[in-house]
N, CA and C of each residue as an Amber inpcrd file, in Angstrom:
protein
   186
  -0.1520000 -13.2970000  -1.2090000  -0.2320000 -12.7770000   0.1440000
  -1.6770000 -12.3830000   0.4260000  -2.3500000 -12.9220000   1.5640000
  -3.6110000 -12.3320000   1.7270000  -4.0870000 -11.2690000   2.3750000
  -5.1250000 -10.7760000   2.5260000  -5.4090000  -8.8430000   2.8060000
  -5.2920000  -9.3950000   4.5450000  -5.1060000 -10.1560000   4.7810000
  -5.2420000 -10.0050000   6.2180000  -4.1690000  -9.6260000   7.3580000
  -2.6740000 -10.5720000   6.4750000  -1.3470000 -10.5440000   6.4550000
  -0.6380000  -9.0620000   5.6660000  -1.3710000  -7.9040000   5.2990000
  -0.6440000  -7.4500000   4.8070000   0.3830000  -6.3760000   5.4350000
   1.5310000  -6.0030000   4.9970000   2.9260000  -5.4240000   5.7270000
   2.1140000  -4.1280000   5.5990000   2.2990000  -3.2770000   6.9790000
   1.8930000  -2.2510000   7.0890000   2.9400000  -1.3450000   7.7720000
   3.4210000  -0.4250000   7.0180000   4.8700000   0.2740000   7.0190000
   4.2890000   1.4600000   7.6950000   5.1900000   2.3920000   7.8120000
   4.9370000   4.0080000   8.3190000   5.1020000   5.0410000   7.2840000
   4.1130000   6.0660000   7.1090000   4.3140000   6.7190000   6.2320000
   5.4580000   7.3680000   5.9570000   6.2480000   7.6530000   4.7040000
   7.3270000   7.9170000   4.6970000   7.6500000   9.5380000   4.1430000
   8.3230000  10.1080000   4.4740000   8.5040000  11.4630000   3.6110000
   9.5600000  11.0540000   2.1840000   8.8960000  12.1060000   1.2600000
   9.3710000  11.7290000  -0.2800000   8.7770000  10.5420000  -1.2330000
   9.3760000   9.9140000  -1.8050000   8.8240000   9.6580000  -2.6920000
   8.7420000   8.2830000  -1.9400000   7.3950000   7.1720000  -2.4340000
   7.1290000   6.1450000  -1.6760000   7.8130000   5.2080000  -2.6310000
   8.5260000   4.1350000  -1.6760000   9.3470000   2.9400000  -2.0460000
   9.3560000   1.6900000  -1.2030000   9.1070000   0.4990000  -2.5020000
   9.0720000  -0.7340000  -1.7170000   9.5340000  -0.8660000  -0.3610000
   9.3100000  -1.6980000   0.3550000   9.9630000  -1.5600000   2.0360000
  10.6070000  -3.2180000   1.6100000  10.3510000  -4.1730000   0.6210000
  11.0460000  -5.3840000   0.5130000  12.3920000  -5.3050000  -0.4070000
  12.0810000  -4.6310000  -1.6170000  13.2490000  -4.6870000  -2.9600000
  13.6870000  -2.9930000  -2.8720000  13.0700000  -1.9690000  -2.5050000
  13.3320000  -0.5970000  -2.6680000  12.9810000  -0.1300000  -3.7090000
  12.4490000  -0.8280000  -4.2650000  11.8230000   0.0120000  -6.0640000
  11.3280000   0.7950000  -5.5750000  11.6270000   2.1090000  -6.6030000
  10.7860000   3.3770000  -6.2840000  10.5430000   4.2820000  -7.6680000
  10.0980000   3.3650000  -8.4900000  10.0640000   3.6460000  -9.6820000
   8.4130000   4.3490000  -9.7570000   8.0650000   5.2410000 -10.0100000
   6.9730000   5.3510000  -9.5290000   5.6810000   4.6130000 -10.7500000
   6.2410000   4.1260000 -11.7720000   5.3210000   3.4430000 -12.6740000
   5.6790000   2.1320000 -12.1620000   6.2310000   1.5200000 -11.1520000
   6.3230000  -0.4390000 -10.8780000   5.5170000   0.0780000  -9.2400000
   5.2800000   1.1280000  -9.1010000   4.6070000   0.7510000  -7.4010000
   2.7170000   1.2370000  -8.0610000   1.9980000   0.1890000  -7.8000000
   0.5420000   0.2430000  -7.8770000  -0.2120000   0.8010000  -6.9450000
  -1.2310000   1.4780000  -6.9780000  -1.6970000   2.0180000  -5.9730000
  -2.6090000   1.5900000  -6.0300000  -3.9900000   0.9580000  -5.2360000
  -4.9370000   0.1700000  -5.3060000  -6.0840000   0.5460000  -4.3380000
  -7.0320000   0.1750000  -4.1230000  -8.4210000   0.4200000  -2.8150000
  -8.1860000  -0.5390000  -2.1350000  -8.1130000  -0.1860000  -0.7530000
  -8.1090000  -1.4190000   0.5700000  -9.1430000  -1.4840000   1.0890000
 -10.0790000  -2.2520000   0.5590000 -11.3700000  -2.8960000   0.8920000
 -11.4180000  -3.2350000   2.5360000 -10.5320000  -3.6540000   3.0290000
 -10.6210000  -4.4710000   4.3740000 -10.0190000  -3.1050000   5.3110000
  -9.8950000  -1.8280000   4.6670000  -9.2670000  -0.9250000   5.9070000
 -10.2660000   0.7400000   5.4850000 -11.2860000   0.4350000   6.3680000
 -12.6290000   1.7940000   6.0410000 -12.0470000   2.5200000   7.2250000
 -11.7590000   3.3970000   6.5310000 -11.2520000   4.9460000   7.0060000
 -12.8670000   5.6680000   7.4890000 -13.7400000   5.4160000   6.9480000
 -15.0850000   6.4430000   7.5020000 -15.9230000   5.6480000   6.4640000
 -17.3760000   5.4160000   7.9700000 -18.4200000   4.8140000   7.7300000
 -19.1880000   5.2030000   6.5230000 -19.8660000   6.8640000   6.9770000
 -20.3310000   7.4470000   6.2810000 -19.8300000   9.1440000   5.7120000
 -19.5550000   9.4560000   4.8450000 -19.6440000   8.3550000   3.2350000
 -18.6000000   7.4630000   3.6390000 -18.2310000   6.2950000   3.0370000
 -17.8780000   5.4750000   2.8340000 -16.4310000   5.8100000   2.2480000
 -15.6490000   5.6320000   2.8330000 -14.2550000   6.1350000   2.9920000
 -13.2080000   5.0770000   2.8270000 -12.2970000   4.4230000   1.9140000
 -11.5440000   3.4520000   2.2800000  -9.9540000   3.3470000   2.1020000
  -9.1880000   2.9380000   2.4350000  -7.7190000   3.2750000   2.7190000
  -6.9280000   2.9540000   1.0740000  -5.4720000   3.2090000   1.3240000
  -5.3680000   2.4090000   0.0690000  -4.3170000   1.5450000   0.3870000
  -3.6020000   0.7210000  -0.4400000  -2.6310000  -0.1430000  -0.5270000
  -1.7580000   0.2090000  -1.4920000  -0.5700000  -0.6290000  -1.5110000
   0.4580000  -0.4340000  -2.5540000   1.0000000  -1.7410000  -3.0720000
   1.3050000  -1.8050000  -4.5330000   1.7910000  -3.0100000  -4.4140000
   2.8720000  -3.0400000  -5.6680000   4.1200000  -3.5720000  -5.0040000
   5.5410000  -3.4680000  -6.1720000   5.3350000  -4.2010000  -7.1910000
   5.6210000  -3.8970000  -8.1240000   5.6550000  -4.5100000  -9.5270000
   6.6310000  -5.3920000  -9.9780000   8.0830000  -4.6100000  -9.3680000
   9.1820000  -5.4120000  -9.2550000   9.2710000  -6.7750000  -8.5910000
   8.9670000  -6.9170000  -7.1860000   8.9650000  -7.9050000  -6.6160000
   7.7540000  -8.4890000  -6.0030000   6.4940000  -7.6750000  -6.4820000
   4.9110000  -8.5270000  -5.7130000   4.6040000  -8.2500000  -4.0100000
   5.5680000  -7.6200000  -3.4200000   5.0390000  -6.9340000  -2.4050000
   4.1750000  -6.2710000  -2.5320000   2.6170000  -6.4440000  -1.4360000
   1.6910000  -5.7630000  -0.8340000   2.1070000  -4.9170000   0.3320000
   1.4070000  -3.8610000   0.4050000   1.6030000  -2.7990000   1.6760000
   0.7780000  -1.9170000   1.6390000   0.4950000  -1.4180000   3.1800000
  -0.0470000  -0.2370000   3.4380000   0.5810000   0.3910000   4.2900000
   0.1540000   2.0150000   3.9940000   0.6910000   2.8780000   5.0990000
   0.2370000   3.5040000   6.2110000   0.3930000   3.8940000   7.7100000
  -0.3600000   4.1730000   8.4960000  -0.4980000   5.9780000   8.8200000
């Protein structure tokens, strides 16, 4: 899946879980740097992503 296409969900209350398979294992969901989503110029600020382990879903939250 490429960073351009990626599923961008709503932040959720509790614990965060796939939005494709529901894993919510919290060691199969990855948490990663979203290069392509700068939260603030200076300093240099950048969003993050998530990505399931179980099933290879990418996501971010807004």
């Amino acid at each position: 899946m490429g960073e351009d296409n990626l599923l961008t969900i709503e932040k959720t209350e509790g614990r965060r879980k796939c939005p494709s398979c529901s894993e919510e294992h919290k060691n199969l969901i990855h948490e990663s740097t979203d290069k392509t989503n700068i939260i603030s110029d200076y300093p240099r600020v950048y969003g993050k992503k998530y990505r399931c382990g179980k099933c290879g879903q990418e996501w971010r939250e807004k």
